[in-house]
Each structure stands twice: as structure tokens, then as C-alpha cells.
C-alpha positions, -999 to 999 in steps of 0.1 A, spaced: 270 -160 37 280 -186 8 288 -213 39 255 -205 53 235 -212 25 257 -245 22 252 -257 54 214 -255 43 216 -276 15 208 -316 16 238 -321 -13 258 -304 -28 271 -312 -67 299 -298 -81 332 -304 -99 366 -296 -76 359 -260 -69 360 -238 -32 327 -242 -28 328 -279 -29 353 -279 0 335 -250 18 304 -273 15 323 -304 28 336 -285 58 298 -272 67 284 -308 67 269 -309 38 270 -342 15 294 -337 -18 289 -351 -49 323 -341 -67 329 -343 -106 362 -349 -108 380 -340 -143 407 -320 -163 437 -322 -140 420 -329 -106 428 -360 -91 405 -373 -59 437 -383 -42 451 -349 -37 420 -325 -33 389 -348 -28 364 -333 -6 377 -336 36 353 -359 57 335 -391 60 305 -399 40 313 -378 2 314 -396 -31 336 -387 -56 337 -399 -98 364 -392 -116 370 -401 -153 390 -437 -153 408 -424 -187 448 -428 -191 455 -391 -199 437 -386 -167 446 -365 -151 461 -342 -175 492 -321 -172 485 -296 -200 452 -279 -218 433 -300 -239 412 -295 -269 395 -325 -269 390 -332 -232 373 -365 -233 369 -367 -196 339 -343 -201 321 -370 -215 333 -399 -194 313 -398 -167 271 -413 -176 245 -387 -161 230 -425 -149 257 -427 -122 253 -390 -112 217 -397 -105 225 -430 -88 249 -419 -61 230 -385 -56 199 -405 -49 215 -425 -25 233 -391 -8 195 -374 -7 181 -405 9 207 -406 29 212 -451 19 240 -469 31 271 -460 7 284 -495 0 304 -509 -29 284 -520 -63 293 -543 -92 310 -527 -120 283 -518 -151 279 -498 -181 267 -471 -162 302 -466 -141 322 -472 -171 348 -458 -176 349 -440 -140 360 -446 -105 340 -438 -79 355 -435 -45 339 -428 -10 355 -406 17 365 -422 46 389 -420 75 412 -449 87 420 -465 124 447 -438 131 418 -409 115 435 -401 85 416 -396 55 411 -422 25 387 -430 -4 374 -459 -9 363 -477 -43 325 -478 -45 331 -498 -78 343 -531 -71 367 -545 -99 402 -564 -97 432 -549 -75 451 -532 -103 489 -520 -96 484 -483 -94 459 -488 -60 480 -521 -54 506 -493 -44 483 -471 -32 476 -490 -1 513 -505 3 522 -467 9 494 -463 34 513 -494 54 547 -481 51 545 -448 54 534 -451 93 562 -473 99 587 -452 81 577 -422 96 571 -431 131 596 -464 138 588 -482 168 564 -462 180 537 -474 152 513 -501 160 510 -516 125 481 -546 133 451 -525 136 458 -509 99 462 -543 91 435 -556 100 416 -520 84 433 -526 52 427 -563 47 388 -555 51 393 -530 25 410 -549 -3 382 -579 4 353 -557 5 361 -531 -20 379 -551 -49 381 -580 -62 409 -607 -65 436 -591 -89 437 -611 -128 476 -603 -127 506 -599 -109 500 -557 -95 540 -556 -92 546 -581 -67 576 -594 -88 595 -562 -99 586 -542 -69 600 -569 -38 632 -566 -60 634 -531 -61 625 -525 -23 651 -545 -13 677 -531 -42 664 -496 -24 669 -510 14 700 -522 5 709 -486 -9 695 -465 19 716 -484 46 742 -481 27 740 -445 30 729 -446 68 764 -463 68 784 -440 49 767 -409 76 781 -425 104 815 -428 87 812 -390 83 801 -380 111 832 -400 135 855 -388 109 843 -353 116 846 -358 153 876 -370 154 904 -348 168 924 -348 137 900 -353 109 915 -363 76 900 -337 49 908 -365 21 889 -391 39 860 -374 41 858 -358 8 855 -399 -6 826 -407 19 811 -375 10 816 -385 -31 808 -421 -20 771 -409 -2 764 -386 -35 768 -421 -56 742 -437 -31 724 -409 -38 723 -411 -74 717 -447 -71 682 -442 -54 672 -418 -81 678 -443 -104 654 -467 -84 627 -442 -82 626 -435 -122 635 -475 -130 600 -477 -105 578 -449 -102 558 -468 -74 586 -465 -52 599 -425 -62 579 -410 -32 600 -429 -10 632 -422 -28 621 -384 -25 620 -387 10 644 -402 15 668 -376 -2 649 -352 17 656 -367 52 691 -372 41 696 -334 32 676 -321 63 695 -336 92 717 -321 115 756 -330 106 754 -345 146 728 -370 136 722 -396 107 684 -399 97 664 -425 112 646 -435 78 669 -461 66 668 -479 100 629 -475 99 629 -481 62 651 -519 70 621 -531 98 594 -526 73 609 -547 46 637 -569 60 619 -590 81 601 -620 72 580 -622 101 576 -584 103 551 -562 84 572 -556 54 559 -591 42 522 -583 51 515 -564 18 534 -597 -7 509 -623 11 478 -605 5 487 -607 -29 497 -642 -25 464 -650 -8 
């Protein structure tokens, strides 16, 4: 019954609740209030065409109860009424100027890419910072991590480019460029590495007469890579979901076969004609 009355409505708003995604599955536009601990990126509202504010605070979001929560007062009933009036009269949902009345929030719009999966979009239009600087760079690698050469990288691109020029503008200072080509290629360098070591393993383990000794010092020798990547991913937090991963990948595969992610990992970033360079000349440009 509650998804029937939903469906019926012209929008819905509401801060991250069931109904809110119930709504956005019937159809029905979303406004979503996002504060406390929710965070658009992992449960904004599923489909094309919602708008999302969250609080742009830097204790948000929160990890534990708060008893001043200033993120109540963050977001201006002026850009409620703005963005619902342009959900009601169903207006074209492109990015504004930053003003009083967004600050301090972000506003995104949900959106799918080329391939159909989902993003959200700044409707506020203000300099490339780091955090989606990084945002985006894991949209481009993760495709190319995941899949190897079966991903087609120059329509997301092309998506992404229109993105950064139409929903941001130009970044004041350096969103990690410097530190971050450093420590992707300290982590490339450290996941082939242990690519290298798995092989060793794996012919010493096939070997007729495997040597118990040998193997025990690649197996110590992987653990140091291991420990090495951790390091990487706490030295950079930009880069610890692909350090996670990695150790995931690594623990997962079968003792017959080394994981493909370091090899997949090596054409994103060592190439300078590949599309491991595409995200450092955008920020060059």
C-alpha cells in the first residue's frame, strides 16, 4: 500500500529513510536530506533524475552520535524550495553557480554513466577539489582493473571529461596530482612485485621435488609485499580501496592461478600513451 501511494505522488521529500528508496524505485521524483552519518555516495536514491543535498561540513559524515549535530542546520530551507520547484515543474536539472543559499552543501543529481552504472553529479558548480578529483579517477580505473582488455575506456572518457567541464570548475590547487602519480606507481611497482613472487610459488609448488625452504621465503617475501601495500593505502587514503582489493584478489585465488589485477593494474598506469595518463592531463589542461 505505502508504494502505491508513492507512486501517486509528484515528489517526494525526505532524509535517507526506506521510504525514500521505495519512492525512488516507484518513479517518483526524490528530494533527499542527506545528514548524520549518510553519505549520497553509498545510499543516494537509485535512478536518473533525483536530487540529493547533503551538508558540505568536515565531520560530515559522522562516525559516532552527536550532541550538537550541526549538519541539521546546514542545509538553507531556500535551496529546498529551489530544487523542489524545479522537481514539481518538472525544469531541466542543470548545474548553478555556487551562492549563499547552497552554502555550505553539495547538491548532487542522480545519473547513470555510458556503461549504466549509477553516479551523482554536482549541481553546484565550484573548483575540482581532491576528494571528487579521486572520485572520478576511481570511476576510470576501476573498469580497467576489473575487466582488463575487455574494457573500452574512450567512451567514459569522453563521459567523464564532459562532466569535470560542465559540472566544476577549473581546480585553484593541485587535487593530488603530485603525491598521488608517485604513490600509483610506488603501488604498481609493489603489486607486480607480488604478481612475481605468485608465480615463483606456484612453479615451485609444481615442481616434482619442491623445496619446503624455498617456498616458505617467497611465501615470507609476498607477506612483506603485502605489508608494503598497506602502508601505501594508510600513507594515501585515496588509493586504500585499491590496496583493499588488491589484498582481497590476492587472498581469493586459486593456488593454480596468480590474480590478474596487478597485470590489469600495470596497463592503467604504466603506459604513457595508455589511459593511466588520461586522469594527470585533465588536471594538466
Amino acid at each position: 500500500m505505502l508504494a502505491a501511494y508513492l507512486k501517486r505522488l509528484d515528489l517526494l521529500i525526505s532524509n535517507d529513510t526506506g521510504p525514500m528508496h521505495l519512492a525512488a524505485a516507484m518513479g517518483t521524483p526524490t528530494l533527499a536530506l542527506f545528514l548524520a552519518s549518510a553519505r549520497v555516495q553509498d545510499t543516494g536514491p537509485v535512478g536518473k533524475g533525483h536530487v540529493i543535498i547533503e551538508p558540505s561540513l568536515d565531520c560530515h559524515p559522522c562516525l559516532a552520535p552527536c550532541p550538537q549535530p550541526g549538519c541539521h542546520h546546514a542545509i538553507a530551507s531556500e535551496a529546498v524550495t529551489f530544487w523542489a520547484h524545479k522537481l514539481l515543474n518538472q525544469e531541466r536539472l542543470i548545474p548553478v553557480d555556487d551562492d549563499t543559499v547552497h552554502h555550505p552543501t553539495w547538491v548532487y543529481l542522480s545519473a547513470t554513466d555510458l556503461q549504466g552504472y549509477h553516479a551523482y553529479l554536482p549541481l553546484v558548480r565550484r573548483p575540482l577539489d581532491s576528494r571528487d578529483f579521486w572520485l572520478w579517477l576511481h570511476r576510470a580505473a576501476w573498469g580497467q582493473v576489473l575487466d582488463g582488455s575487455t574494457f573500452s575506456f574512450s567512451p567514459l572518457k569522453e563521459w567523464l571529461e564532459m562532466i569535470l567541464i560542465r559540472h566544476y570548475l577549473p581546480p585553484q590547487a593541485d587535487p593530488g596530482f603530485v603525491k598521488g602519480e608517485s604513490s600509483l606507481s610506488e603501488l604498481r611497482q609493489a603489486a607486480s612485485r607480488g604478481e612475481k613472487l605468485a608465480v615463483e610459488i606456484l612453479g615451485l609448488v609444481d615442481n616434482g621435488q619442491p623445496s619446503p625452504v624455498r617456498i616458505l621465503q617467497k611465501i615470507e617475501a609476498l607477506g612483506e609485499v603485502d605489508r608494503a601495500l598497506r602502508r601505501i593505502g594508510v600513507a594515501y587514503p585515496e588509493l586504500a580501496a585499491l590496496v583493499e582489493f588488491f589484498s582481497w584478489t590476492s587472498g581469493t585465488s586459486t593456488v593454480r592461478k596468480s590474480p590478474p589485477w596487478p597485470r590489469n593494474f600495470g596497463r592503467l598506469t604504466g603506459s604513457s600513451g595508455g589511459s593511466g595518463k588520461w586522469p594527470w592531463r585533465v588536471w594538466q589542461n
